[in-house]
N, C-alpha and C positions, 0 to 999 in steps of 0.2 A: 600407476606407478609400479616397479617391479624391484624388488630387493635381491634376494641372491636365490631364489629358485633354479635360477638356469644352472649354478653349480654343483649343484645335487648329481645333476643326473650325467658329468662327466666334469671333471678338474685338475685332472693333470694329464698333459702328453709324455707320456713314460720311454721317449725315446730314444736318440742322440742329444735331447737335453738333459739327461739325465736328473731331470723330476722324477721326486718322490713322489708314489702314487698312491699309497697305502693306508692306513689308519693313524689319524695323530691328533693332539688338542694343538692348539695354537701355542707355537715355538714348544711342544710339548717334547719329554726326554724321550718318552716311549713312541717307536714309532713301526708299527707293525705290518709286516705284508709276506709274499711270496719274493723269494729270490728266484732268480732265475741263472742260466748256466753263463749265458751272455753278455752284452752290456750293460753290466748290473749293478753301475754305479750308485742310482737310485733303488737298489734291489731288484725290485720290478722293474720289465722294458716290454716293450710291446714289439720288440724283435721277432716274436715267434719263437725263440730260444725256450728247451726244456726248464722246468721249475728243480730245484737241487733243494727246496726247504723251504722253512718260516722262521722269519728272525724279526725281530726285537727292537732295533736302535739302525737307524741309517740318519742320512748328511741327504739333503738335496739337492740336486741341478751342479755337482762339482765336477770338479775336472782331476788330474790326477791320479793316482791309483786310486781304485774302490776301495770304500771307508766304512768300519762298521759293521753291521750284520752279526753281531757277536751271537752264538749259542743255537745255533739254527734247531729248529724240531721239523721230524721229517714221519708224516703218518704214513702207514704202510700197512701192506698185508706180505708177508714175508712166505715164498712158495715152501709150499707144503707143509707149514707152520712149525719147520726147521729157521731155530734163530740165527743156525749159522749161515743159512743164505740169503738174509734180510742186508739192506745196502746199508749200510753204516756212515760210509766215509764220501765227503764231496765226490771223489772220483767215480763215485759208484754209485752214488744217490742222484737220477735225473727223470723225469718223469714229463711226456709229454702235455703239454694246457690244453683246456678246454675253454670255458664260456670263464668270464669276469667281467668285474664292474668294482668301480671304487667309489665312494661320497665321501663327504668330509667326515672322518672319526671312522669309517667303515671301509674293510677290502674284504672281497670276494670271490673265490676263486673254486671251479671244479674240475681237476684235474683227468685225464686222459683214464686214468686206471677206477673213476670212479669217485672216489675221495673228493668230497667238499671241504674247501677251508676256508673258515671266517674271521675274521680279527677286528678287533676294537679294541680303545684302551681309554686309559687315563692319565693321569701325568706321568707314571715309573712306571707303570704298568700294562702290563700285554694281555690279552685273552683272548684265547681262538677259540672255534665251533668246531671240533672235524666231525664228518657225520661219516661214516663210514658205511657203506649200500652192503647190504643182503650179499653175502659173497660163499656160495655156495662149491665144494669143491666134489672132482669126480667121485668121491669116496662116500658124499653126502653128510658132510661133516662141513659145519663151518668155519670158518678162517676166525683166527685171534686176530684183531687189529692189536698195533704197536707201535707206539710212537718212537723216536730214538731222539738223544741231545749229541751233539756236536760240540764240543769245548774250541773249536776255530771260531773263526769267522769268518765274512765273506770272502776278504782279500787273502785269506791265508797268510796273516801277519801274527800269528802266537808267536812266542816268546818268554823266556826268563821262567817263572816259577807259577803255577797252574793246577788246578784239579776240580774234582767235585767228590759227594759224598751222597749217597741215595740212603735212607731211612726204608727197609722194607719192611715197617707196619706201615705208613703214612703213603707210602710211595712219592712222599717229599724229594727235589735232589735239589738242591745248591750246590755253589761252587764258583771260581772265579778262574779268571784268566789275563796274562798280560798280551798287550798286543801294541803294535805301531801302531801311528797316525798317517793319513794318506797323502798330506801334503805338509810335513812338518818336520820338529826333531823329537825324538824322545822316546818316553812309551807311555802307557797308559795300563791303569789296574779297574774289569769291572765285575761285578759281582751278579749275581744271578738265585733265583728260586725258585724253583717252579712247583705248583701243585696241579692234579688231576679228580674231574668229579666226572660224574656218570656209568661210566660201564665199571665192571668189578676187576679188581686188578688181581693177576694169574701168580705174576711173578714180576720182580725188575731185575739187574742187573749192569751191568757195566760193560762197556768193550770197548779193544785198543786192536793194536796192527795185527793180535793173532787173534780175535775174535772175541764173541760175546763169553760174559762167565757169570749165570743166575747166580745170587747169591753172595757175591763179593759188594763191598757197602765205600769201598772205595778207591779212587784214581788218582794220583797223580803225575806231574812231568815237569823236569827243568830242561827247558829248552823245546821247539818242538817235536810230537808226535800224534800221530791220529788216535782220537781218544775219545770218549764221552758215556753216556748212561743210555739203558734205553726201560718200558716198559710196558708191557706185554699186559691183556687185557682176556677176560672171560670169552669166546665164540659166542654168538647171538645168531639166530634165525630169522633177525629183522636188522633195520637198519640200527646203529650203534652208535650215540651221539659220545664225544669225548670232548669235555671242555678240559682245556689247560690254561692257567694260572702263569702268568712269567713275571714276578717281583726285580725291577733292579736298582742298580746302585755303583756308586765309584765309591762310595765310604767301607760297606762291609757286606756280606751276605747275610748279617741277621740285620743288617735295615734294608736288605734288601728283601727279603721276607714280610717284615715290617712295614715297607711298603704295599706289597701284595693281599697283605691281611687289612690294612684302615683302607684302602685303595676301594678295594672290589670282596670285600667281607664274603659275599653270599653267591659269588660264582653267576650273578643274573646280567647275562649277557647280553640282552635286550634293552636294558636298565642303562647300563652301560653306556651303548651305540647308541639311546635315549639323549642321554648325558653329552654324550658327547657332540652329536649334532646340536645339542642347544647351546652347548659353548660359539662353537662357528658361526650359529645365525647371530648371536649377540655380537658378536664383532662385525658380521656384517650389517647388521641392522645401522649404522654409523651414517653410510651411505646408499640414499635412494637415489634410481635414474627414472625417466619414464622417457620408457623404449619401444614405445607403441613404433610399430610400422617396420625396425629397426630386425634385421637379417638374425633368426634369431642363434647362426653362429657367433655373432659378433657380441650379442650380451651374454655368449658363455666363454670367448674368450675370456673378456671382459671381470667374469665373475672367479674364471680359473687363475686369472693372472693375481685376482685380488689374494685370492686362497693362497698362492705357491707364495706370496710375499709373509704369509706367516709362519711357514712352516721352518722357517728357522733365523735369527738364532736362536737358540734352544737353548730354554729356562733350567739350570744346573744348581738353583738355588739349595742350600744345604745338601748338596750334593756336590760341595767341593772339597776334595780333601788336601788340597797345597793351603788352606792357610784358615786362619778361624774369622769371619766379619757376618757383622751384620747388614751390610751391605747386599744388594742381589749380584750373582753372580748367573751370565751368561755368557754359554759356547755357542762352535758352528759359526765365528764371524768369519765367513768361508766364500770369498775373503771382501775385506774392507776397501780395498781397490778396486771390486766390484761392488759393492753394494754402497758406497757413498754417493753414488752418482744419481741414485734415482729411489734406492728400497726405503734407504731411511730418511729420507725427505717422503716419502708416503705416509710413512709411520708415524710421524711425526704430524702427518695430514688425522690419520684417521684413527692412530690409535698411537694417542700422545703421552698416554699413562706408561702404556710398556715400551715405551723410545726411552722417554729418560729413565725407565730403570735399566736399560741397556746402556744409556750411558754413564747410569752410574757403577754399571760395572766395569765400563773401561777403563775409567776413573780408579775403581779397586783394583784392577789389576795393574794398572801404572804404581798403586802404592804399595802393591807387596811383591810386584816382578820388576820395578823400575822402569819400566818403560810399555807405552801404549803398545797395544797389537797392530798388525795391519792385518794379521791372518789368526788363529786359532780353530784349533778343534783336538775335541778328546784331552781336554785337560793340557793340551801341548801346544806348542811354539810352533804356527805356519810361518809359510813364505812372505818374505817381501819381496812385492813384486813391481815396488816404484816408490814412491814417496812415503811420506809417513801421515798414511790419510784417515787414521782418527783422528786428525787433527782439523779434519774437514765434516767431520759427523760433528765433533763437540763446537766448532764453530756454529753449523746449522743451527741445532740446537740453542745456541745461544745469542744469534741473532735473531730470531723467533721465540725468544721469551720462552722457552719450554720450560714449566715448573718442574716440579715431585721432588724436593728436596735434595736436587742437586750439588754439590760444593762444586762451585766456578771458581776460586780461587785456587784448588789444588787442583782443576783441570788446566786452568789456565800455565802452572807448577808443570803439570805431564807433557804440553805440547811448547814451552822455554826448552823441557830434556830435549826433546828431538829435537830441536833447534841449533841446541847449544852443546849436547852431549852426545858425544861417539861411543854407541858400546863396542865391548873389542870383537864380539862377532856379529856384524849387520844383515847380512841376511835370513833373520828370523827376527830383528825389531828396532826401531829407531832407524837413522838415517846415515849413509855411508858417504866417506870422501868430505868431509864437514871441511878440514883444514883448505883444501879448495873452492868451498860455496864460498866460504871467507873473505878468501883474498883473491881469488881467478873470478869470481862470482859466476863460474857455471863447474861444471862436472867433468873433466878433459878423457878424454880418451886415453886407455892405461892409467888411470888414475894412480898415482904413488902415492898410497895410506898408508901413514907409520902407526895410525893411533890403532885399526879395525882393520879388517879383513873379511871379505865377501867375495861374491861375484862383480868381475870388473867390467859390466856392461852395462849396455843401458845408458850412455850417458846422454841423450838426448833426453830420454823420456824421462828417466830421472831428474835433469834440470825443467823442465817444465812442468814436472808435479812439483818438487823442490820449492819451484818459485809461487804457484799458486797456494801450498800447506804455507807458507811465508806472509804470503798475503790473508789467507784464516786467521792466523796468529793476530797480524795486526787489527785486525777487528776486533779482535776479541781485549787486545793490549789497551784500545782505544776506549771502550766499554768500560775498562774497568780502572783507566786511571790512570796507565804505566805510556804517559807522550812520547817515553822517548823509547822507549820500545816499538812504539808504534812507528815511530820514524824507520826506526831501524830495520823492519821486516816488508815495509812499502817498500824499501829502496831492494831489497832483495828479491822481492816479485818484480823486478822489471828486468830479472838475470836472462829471462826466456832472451831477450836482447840481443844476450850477447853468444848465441849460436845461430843467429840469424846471416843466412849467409843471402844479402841483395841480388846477387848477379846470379844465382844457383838455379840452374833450367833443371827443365822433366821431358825426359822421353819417351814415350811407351814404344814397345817395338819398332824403335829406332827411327819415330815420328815425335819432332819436338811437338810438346803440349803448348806451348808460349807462352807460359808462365815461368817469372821469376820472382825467385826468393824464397826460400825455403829453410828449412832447419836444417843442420849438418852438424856430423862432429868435429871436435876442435882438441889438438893438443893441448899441453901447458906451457908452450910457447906460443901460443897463438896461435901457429901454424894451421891451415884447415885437412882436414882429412876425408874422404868420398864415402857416402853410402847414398846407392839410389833411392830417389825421392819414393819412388815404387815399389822398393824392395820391401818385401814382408805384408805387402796388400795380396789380395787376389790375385793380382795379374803378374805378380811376380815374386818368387821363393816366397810363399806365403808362411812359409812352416821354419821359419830362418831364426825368428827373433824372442823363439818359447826362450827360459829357465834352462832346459836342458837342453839345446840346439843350437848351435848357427854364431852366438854370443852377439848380433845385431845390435846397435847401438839405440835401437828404438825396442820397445817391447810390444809384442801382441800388435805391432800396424807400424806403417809406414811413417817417413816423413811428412807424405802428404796428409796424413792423420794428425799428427802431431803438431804440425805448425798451424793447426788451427786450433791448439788449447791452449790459451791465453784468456779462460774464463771470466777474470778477473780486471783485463783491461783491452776488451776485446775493440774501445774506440782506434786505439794504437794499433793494434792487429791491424784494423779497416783501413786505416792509413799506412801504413806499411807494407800492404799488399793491395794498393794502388786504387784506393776509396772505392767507397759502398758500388760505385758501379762493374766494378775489377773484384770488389771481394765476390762479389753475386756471381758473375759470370767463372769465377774457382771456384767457389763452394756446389755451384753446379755441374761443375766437372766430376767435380769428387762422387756426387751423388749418381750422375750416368753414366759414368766412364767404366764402371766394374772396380773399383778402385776402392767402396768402400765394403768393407764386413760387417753386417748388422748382427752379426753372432758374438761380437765383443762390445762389453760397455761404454766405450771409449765412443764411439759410433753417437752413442744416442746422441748427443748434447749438437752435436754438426746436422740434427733435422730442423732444428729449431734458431742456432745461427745467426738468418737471415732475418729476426727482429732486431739484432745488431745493424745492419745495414737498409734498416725502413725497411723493407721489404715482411711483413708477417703474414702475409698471404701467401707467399712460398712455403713458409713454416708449415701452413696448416694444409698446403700440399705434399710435400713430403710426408705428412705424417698419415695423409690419406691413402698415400703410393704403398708405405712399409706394411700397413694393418689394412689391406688382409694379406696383399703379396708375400709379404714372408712371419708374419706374426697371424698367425689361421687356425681354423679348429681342424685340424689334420695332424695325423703322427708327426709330420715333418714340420708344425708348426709353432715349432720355437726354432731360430735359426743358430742358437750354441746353449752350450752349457745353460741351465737358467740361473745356475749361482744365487743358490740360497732364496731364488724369489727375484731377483737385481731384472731378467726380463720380463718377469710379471709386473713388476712397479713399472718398466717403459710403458708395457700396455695399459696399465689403468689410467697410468698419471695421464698418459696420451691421450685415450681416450675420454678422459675428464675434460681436458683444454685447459690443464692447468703445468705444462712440465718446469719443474724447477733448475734453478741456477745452483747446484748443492753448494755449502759453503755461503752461500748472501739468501740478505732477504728478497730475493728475485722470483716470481714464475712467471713465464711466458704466459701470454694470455693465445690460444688460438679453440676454435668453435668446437665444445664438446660432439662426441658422436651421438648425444640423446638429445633429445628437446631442453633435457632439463637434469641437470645433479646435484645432490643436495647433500654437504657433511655436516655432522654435528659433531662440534669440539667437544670430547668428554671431558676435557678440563672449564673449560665456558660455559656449555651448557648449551652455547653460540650453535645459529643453521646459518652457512651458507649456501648460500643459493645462484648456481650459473644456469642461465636462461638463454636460449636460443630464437627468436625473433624468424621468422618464417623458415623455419625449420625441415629440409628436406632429406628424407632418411636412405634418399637416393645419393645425396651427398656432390651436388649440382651445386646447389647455393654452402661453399665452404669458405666465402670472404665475408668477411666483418667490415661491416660498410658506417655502423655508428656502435657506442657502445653508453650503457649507463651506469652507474652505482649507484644503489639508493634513489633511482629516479635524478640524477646529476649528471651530466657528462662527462664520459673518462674515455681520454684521450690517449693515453698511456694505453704501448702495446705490452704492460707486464703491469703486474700487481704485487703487492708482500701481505705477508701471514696476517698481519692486523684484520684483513679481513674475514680469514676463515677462524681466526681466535672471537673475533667480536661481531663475527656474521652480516648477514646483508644478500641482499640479491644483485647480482651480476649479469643485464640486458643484454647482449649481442644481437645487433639488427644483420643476418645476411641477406647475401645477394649472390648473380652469376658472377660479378668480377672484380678485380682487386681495386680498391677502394684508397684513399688517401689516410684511412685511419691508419691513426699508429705509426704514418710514414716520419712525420718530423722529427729535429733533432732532440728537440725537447721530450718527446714521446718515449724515446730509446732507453732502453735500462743503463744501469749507471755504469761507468766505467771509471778505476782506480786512478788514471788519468784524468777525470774530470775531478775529481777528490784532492789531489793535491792540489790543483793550479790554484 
């Protein structure tokens, strides 16, 4: 049996996905590494791009501007051990990399000029190792090392009112700074402290745009300017270790100290990165695979994708200063349009305790901002980028029984707002164009909203998230008593409907596909209006239907993306686009045609499909084609963003044979990649157990030919959480070829239309 060994020894690809590669505890605040000059979303990238510092706090796998990196430290050896030609500022500070390596709690890096940097942390807190090498100069005098702080951040987003103050007995500096958020509104206040042990300190000081000044104890700026501290250390004739200390905080800089101090009391770094790695293996200890035979890049996928789904959202608990609860409080849902579809149906798999306390911080931020997120980070207000899809995280959750002292009643309260309430600016929360879901029951094109005001696009994608957070609702109205609610939000999920255009062909380069029926946009006369089926895939204007481009009426994919999300009553779908043997033969288009983008979340759910239409041995094909072809242990193996962990939970979940229907109690059942997996609910106590039945790690026999539960036959090509809450072993008998299991009607997971009749 194998646990998470294989993640140790590499765990993020730090590169166009922009994953975080650096030192962090699980959803921890502090999150430590080298930036670099490049695509340094995630701080770290594996671009090859020079290193410009060591910062603090980063977002992972986002999209956007870069986020974060507050307060960077930059070690150095300053020539001629004149301060004034020491690199101070971004523009000036870049240094080519050397060798590196990251584990889980631990980054490590040794830079071109010599300079080793190490980082570990704890929850607020950062600590790095620089060792600085023997640096002998023609004079025969040795160099001071010198570390310097940076009061920016990555993105170069300061602002408003900012400084620090250095202590030269202590050579303490604190200090804070305001800065933007990288995909939101507002700004954001965080504080900082840092201390230094080891070498003897010479002098410190301060410097701004006209340079360094020993001596001076403090800086400030309203508005920005290049600025920060720096501190200057004894010469040594050996090597020179320098540990720093980085305490933080969005409350204050003396609890941001205060962090630093109960944090990492005694400066033992080892102790520390100790600590830290035993946090990781406890959460991964959840789930065992036994992966004898099995490629052993695929169980470090596997093991990396598990890791990136923790690293954020990030735990802000008492470290929120908009409002006083006792509630937990978590950032970093970056964003919730991607991460509903697969991260926190993981989380809710393996690590159920910290699911609901993220939702019940959703839950606190509906009661003291009015309304759910669909985005947040840095204390601020993200984008919406379609629906109002925590309403599809506290659905999960609550069809799944998820405990920890939850209140369902005032969540069930926050997703009625979206439903029922317009705020007056929607593109930062809740749902726009209401007065039309109402009465046109879809989204028309040019919308004319008297009540809000946003961006007037989207109206495709928008009515079929629209319609499915409708359909969440009503499960959850149904649970808890309100019928006629529940009537009322079923009849609203079946709005997708009404932008169904029957007769609507697809061309690709001017060759009809022979396929009809598609989504389209629609005035508020009825009227219909054109946007190609194709537009905004791969194969054509793919960059058309972003937030800031193009204004497409689909977002991030096409129509042909789009009219196959109907999650919720996908029997209709299959009848509508001309039965299970016609849905097969489109859903296979979409998958060879170039047509679909497996770099966006929306993708994942159209691999698995084809248990809708009997067919789940296509399921379990597709899912064999994408891992390793575009999900690999190579730089270029994450194929977008990973958004917070959202492509790392594709790969596990995937990998498991378990991917879920977010929003219901549904997973697809198709053949783990290991012999064998096994979760233990920390709430139950419960081991599930999925078992593979001649089991080839060549991946030859990938069709489920019988299946059993508890030694019972299951026939059923999907399962629900009852099992992984109350455990049990899970048989899969394969073979080479596709099999009648799972194909019948009864077999099929449920659709919203079998519900009403």
């Amino acid at each position: 049996m194998a646990r998470a060994k294989a993640c140790l020894s590499r765990c993020s690809h730090p590169g166009r996905s922009h994953a975080f590669p650096g030192a962090s505890l699980p959803y921890g605040m502090a999150k430590a590494s080298a930036d670099c000059i490049g695509e340094a979303h995630g701080g770290f990238s594996s671009d090859g791009s020079d290193v410009s510092g060591f910062s603090h706090m980063h977002d992972s796998g986002t999209g956007g501007t870069i986020s974060l990196g507050n307060f960077p430290l930059f070690p150095q050896y300053c020539p001629n051990n004149n301060m004034t030609e020491c690199k101070f500022d971004k523009t000036q500070r870049r240094v080519p990399r050397g060798d590196y390596d990251a584990s889980p709690g631990y980054f490590d890096i040794t830079l071109a000029d010599g300079i080793r940097g190490e980082a570990t942390v704890t929850a607020h807190t950062a600590i790095y190792r620089f060792t600085f090498p023997e640096n002998i100069t023609f004079g025969g005098t040795a160099d001071n090392p010198v570390v310097t702080i940076d009061l920016n951040d990555l993105g170069g987003t300061r602002t408003g009112e900012s400084g620090l103050v250095v202590d030269p007995q202590t050579g303490r500096v604190y200090g804070n700074g305001t800065f933007r958020p990288s995909f939101g509104t507002g700004t954001y206040n965080l504080h900082f402290c840092t201390d230094f042990r080891g070498g003897q300190i010479q002098d410190t000081g301060i410097w701004n745009a006209s340079g360094p000044f020993s001596g001076d104890e403090n800086l400030s700026f309203n508005g920005y300017n290049p600025g920060g501290a720096f501190t200057r250390f004894e010469p040594s004739n050996t090597d020179t270790t320098i540990l720093v200390r980085v305490g933080l905080s969005f409350i204050s800089s003396n609890q941001a100290c205060r962090n630093a101090e109960s944090e990492i009391p005694e400066f033992e770094f080892d102790w520390v990165r100790r600590a830290a790695e035993a946090e990781w293996q406890k959460k991964f200890s959840v789930v065992t695979i036994d992966s004898e035979g099995v490629d052993t890049d695929l169980t470090t996928i596997f093991w990396s994708g598990f890791y990136r789904t923790m690293l954020s959202p990030q735990d802000y608990t008492n470290e929120n200063p908009l409002w006083t609860s006792r509630e937990p409080y978590f950032d970093s849902f970056y964003c919730i349009w991607d991460s509903f579809r697969s991260q926190h149906p993981f989380l809710t798999l393996v690590d159920p305790v910290e699911q609901a306390r993220m939702v019940r911080a959703l839950i606190d931020i509906y009661k003291h901002e009015g309304k759910l997120p669909d985005c947040r980070m840095s204390l601020c207000k993200g984008r919406t980028q379609g629906g109002s899809n925590a309403d599809v995280v506290l659905a999960d959750a609550y069809v799944k029984n998820l405990g920890g002292g939850i209140n369902w009643h005032l969540a069930y309260e926050a997703v009625i707002s979206d439903a029922e309430e317009e705020p007056k600016m929607w593109d930062f929360t809740g749902r726009g164009g209401l007065d039309s879901w109402k009465t046109l029951n879809f989204i028309p094109v040019n919308d004319v909203d008297t009540k809000g005001y946003g961006l007037q696009t989207r109206s495709i994608s928008r009515t079929v998230e629209f319609a499915y957070n409708d359909f969440c609702i009503a499960e959850m109205a149904e649970r808890l008593g309100h019928m006629d609610d529940r009537e009322k939000y079923l009849s609203r999920a079946g709005n997708w409907r009404n932008l169904f255009k029957e007769d609507q062909n697809s061309s690709i380069n001017d060759v009809d596909t022979g396929f009809r029926g598609f989504l389209q946009p629609r005035y508020a006369d009825l009227t219909w209006d054109f946007q190609d089926p194709a537009r905004c895939s791969p194969l054509y204007m793919m960059d058309s239907c972003y937030l800031d481009g193009g204004g497409g009426e689909t977002y991030e994919g096409s129509c042909w993306l789009y009219t196959f999300f109907v999650p919720h009553d996908m029997a209709s779908l299959v009848d509508a686009l001309g039965g299970p043997s016609r849905f097969t033969e489109r859903l296979d288009f979409l998958h060879h045609s170039g047509l679909l983008y497996m770099g966006d979340e929306q993708a994942f759910l159209t691999v698995f499909l084809y248990h809708y239409a009997g067919r789940p041995a296509i399921s379990a094909e597709r899912a064999h084609f994408y891992i390793p072809s575009q999900f690999n242990n190579t730089d270029a193996g994450i194929p977008g963003n990973d958004d917070s962990g959202a492509m790392g939970s594709f790969i596990t979940l995937t990998m498991m044979g378990i991917f879920p229907n977010p929003g219901q109690d549904v997973y697809f059942i198709t053949p783990p990649f290991f012999e064998s997996v096994s979760i233990v609910n920390e709430q139950t106590g419960k081991t599930a157990t999925i078992k593979n039945i001649n089991f080839d790690p060549e991946y030859k026999n990938v069709y489920i030919q019988e299946a059993t539960r508890d030694g019972k036959p299951w026939t059923k090509n999907w399962i629900d959480h009852s099992f992984f809450a109350e455990g049990g072993i899970l048989e899969l008998t394969l073979g080479l070829l596709e099999s009648d299991w799972g194909t019948r009607e009864e077999d099929l997971p449920p659709s919203m239309s079998a519900i009403r009749m």
